[in-house]
N, C-alpha and C positions, 0 to 999 in steps of 0.2 A: 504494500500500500504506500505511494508515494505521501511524500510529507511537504504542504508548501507554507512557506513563510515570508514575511517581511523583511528587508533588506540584516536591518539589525539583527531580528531576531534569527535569523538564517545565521549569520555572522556567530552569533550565539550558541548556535546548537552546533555549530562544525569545531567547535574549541571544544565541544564535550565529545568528538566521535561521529554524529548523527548526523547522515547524509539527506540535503535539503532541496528542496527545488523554491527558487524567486517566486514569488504572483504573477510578476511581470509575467512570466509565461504563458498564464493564465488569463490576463487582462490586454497585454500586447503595448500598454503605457507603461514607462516608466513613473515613480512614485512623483509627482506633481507638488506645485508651491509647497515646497519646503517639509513635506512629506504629511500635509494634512489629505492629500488625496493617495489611497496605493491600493484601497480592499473596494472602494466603493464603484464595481462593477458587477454587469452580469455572470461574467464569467464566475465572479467569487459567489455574490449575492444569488443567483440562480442555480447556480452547483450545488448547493445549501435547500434553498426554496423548494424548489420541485417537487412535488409530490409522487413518487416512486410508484404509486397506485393506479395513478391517473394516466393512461395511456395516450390522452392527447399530451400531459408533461412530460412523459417519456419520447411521444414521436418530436417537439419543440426543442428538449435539451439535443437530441440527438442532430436536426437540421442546421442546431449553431454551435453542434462539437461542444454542448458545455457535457461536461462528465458528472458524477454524483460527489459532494463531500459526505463525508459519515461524521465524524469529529470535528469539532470547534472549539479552541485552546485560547483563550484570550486572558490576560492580564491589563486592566487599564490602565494609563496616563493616572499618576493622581492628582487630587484636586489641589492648586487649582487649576491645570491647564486639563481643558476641556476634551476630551477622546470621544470624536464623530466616527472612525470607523469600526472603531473595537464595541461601541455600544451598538453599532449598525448591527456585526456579524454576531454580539450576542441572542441579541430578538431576533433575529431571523434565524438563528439554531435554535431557537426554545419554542420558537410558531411551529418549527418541522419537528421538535422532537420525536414524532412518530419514526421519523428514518435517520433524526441524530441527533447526535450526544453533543454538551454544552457542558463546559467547563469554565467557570469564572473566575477559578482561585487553586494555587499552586497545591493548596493543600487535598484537595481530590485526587489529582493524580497517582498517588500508589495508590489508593483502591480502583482506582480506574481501569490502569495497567491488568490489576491482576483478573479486572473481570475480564478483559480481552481474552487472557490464556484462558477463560473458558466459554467462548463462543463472544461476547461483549455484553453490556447491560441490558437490560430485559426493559420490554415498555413501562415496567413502573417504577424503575431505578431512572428510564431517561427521564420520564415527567416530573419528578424528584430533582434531577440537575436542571429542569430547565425553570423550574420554579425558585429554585435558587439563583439562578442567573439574571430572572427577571427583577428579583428580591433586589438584587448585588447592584441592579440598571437603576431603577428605583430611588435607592439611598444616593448613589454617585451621583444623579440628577438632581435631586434636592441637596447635596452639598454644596454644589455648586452654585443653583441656584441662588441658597442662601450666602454663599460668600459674596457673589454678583450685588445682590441685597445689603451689602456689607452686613450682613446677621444682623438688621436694628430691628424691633418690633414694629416699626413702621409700613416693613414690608407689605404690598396690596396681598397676598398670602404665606398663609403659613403651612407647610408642607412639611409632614412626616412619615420616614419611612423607616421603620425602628425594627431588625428581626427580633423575632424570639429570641430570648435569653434563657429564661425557662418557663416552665408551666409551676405553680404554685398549688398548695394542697389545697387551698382555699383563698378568701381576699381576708378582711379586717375581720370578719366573725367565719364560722361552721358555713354556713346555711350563704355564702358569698366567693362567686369564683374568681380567680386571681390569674394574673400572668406580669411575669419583669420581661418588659422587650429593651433591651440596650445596646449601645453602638457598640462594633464590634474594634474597638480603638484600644485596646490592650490593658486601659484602665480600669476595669470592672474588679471589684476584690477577689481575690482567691480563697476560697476555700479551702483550709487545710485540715479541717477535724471536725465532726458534730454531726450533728443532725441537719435533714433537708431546713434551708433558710427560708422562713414564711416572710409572706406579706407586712407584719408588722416588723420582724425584722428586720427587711428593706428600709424600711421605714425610719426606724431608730438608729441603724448604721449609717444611712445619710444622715442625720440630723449629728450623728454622734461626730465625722468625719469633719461636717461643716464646723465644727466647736474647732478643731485644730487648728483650722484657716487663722492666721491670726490676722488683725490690720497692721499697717503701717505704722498708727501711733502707739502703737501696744509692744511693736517688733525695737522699737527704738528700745522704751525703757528694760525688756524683758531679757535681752542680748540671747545665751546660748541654752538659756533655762528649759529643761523636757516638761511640756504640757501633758497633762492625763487628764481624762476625761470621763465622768458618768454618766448615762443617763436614760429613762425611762419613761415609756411613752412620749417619747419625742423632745422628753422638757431636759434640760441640764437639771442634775440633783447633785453635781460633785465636780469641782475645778480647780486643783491645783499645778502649780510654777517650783520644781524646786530643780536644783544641779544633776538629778541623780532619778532614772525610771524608777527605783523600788520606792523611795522618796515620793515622788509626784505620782505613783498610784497610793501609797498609803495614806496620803493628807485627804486626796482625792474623795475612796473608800468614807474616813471617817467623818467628812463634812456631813454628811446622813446615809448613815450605815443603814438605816431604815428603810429608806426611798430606793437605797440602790439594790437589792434584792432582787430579782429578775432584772438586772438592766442589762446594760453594756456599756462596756469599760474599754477605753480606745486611749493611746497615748502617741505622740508624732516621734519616740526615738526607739531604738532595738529594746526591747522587754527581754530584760534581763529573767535570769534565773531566783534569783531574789525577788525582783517583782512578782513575777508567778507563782511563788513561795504564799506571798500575801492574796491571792484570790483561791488558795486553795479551797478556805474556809467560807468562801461568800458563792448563793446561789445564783449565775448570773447566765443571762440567755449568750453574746459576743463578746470575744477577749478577742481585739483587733490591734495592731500595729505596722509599719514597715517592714521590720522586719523582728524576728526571734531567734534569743540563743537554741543552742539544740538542746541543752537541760531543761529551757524552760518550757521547749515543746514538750518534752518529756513525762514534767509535771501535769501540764494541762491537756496532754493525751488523756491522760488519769480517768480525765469527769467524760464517761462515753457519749451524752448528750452536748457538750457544749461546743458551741461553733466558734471554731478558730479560722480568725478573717486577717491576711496580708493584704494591702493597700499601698499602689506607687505611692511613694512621696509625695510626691505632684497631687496627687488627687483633693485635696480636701481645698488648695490654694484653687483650684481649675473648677473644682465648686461652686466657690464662695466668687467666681467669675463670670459663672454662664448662664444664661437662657432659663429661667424657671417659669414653667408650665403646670394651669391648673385647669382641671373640669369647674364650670361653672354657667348654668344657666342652659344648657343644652348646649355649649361651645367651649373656646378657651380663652383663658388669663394668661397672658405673657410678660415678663417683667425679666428685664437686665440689670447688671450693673452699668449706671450710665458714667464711661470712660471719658466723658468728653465735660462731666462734672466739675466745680473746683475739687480738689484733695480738702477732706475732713481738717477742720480747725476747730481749738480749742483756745479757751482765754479762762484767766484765772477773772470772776466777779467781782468777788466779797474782799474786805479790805484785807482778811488775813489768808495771805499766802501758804499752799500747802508744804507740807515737812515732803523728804525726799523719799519717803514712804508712803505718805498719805497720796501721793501723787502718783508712785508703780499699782497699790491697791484700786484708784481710781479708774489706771485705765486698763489695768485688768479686768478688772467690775464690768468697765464699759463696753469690751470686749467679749465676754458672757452673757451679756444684756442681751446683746442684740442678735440673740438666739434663741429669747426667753418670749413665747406667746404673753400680748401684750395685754392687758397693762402688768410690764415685767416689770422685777424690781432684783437685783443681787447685791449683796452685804458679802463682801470680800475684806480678810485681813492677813496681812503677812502674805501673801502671793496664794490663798485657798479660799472657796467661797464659802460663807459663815450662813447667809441664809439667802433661800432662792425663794418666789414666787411669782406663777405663771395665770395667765389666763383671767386674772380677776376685773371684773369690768367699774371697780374702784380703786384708782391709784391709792388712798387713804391708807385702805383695807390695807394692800397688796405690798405698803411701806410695814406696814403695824405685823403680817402673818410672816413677810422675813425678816424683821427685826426679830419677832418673837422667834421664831427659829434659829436665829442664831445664840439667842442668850445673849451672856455676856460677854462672848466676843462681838457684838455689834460694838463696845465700850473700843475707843480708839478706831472704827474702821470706814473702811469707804463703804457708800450708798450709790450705786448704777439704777437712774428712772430710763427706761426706753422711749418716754416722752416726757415733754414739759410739764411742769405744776401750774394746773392749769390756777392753784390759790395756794400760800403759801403751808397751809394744814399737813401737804404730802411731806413736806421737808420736813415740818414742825414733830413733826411723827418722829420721822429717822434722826433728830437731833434728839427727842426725848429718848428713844434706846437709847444713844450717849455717842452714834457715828459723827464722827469730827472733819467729814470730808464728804462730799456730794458733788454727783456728775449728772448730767442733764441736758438734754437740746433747750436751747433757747428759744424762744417764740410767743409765750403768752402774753394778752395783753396787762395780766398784772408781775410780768418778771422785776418789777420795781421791787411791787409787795413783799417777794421771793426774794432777793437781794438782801433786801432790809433784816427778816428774820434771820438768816443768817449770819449777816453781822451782829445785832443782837447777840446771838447764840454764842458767840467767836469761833464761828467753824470755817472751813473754806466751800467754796461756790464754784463749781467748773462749768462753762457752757459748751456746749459741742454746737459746728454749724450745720451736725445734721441730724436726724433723731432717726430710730433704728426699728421700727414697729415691725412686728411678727404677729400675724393673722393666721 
């Protein structure tokens, strides 16, 4: 069975051995401007097409010498330069699958190969490839697409074409079906131990990943410090900053050893042996990092249900970057980070200037915050969060239930609102626990009033120019 290829790729296969024939032969042009034109003929296109059943397409290929392809081997251009012949010769091997095979991705090829040594693929292995190929046509048009769009939510549409990732036992409850479709871009976590990962899962290991993302203002003061991470049901319940993984999971842990009880526990440096030492005794659904010692897999092999999750590095920064999509109303909600923003600023208020603690504490806090369904509120001391509260539809409340949750380490620490005081009662709250530092967006029309108590109080006052709401 002769084998024909494109200039290069012909070039390609003769340095492995594998004896090639041009297209040119095939089409009788040499590859055209700059080699965007070389497949887009009858010769390739009809050799492909024809339907081997249809006797008037057998007597037509035969009148103009086109002969039969059976296989279609493509590899595209990636994005962003645009590949018009290679998506041509896709679809038009996946319309014929009946009389041939479609291959989109290098990774088919040994099972491919081996179905040949036994007669080739059967009609329901080829509809199988060509449904993949169409899948593979699909995603590369809409990437494109949206680079063209430069990715803004503005775009006149929004086009997605996401494979299967997997199927799920179920969605949020029993009685609810689920599926993860995700890009096939090398960043999806790895699974290294556990149990199949559900639906809520997904769920809580994104939310848990985005907590690592740090900002910019947070990166200054924080320098080389390993962040760990708790959390459940989506909400942070545990956040410490110390030099040392076994360190910044245990502070993590006991900021509420309560709350974190089925969580998941995620930290951005290698998870030491040590560290995993400390989660032996807590029951938790993901223990995720970068990367792990091989003692500490060892350990955490141990618990047969718990799912051990590896995440690039990259990933929770490339997060806390891109495109978040929601069902809403019959359609969707699309919202970016917008890059073309000022950069987040902060200004000290109140007349007294924070200590060089009360100001890492601050934007620690404020960096938890805005991970915290709103009306959030987080009580951070010493680089750990003392008390968190999510979700309450009165900032008052939601100052008063993390204050009380912290105890008395609220006494010296920072106070993170994910929005303004809209009066100055919310503050007045976190200054009665005894926090002596508060971070805040700026914007209400009584930030006078809010100012004032503070001083009063002798606490310091941070405004941020942006405020962080989580819905």
């Amino acid at each position: 069975m002769p084998i024909y290829a494109t200039t290069g790729t012909k070039a390609f296969l003769a340095r492995g051995g594998v004896d090639t024939h041009d297209v040119e032969e095939l089409t009788g042009f040499p590859a055209l401007f700059g080699g965007r034109v070389k497949t887009l003929h009858p010769g390739i296109l009809g050799a492909i097409l024809y339907d081997r059943d249809i006797p008037e397409h057998r007597a037509e290929a035969a009148l103009h010498g086109i002969m039969p392809i059976s296989v279609v081997a493509v590899t595209l251009y990636p994005p962003p330069e645009i590949d018009i012949g290679g998506v041509a010769l896709l679809r038009a091997a996946a319309k014929n699958y009946a009389h041939v095979s479609v291959l989109c991705d290098p990774e088919e090829y040994p099972a491919f190969i081996v179905s040949l040594a036994q007669g080739g693929p059967d009609l329901t292995r080829r509809r199988a490839l060509a449904i993949r190929a169409l899948d593979h046509v699909a995603t590369y048009d809409t990437e494109n697409a949206q680079r063209l769009a430069e990715a803004r939510v503005t775009a006149p549409e929004l086009r997605l074409a996401l494979p299967l990732h997997s199927s799920l036992r179920y969605g949020e409850n029993p009685h609810e079906t689920g599926a993860f479709f995700a890009t096939a871009d090398g960043l999806t976590p790895e699974q290294l131990h556990g149990k199949e990962l559900s639906y809520n899962n997904l769920l809580d290991l994104d939310a848990t990943l985005r907590l690592l993302a740090r900002s910019p203002l947070s990166m200054q003061a924080e320098g080389d410090a390993v962040r760990a991470v708790v959390v459940k049901h989506t909400i942070p319940c545990g956040a410490a900053q110390r030099g040392a993984s076994a360190a910044a999971v245990r502070e993590a842990l006991d900021a509420d050893r309560v709350s974190a009880y089925g969580g998941v526990v995620a930290l951005d440096a290698v998870l030491t042996r040590d560290a995993s030492a400390l989660l032996a005794g807590v029951f938790l659904e993901i223990v995720a990092a970068p990367a792990f010692d091989d003692a500490a897999l060892e350990l955490l092999r141990r618990k047969r249900n718990l799912r051990v999750m590896r995440f690039a590095r990259e990933l929770p920064l490339r997060l806390s970057r891109e495109r978040r999509l929601r069902s809403a109303l019959g359609g969707v909600l699309a919202e970016e980070p917008d890059s073309q923003a000022e950069p987040e600023a902060l200004r000290v208020v109140s007349r007294r200037q924070p200590t060089e603690g009360e100001q890492r504490d601050a934007l620690f806090a404020w960096d938890i915050v805005r991970h915290v369904k709103s009306n959030g509120i987080v009580v951070a001391k010493d680089g750990v969060t003392r008390g968190i509260c999510a979700g309450q539809t009165n900032r008052v409340s939601a100052v008063e239930i993390a204050t009380a949750r912290a105890g008395a380490e609220a006494i010296g620490a920072a106070c993170a609102s994910d929005g303004f005081f809209p009066f100055a009662d919310g503050l007045e709250a976190a200054i009665a626990a005894g926090c002596t530092a508060v971070i805040a967006p700026g914007g209400s029309i009584r930030d006078g009033e809010v100012v004032e108590a503070a001083d009063r109080a002798g606490i310091t006052l941070l405004f941020s120019s942006r405020r962080h709401f989580a819905h």
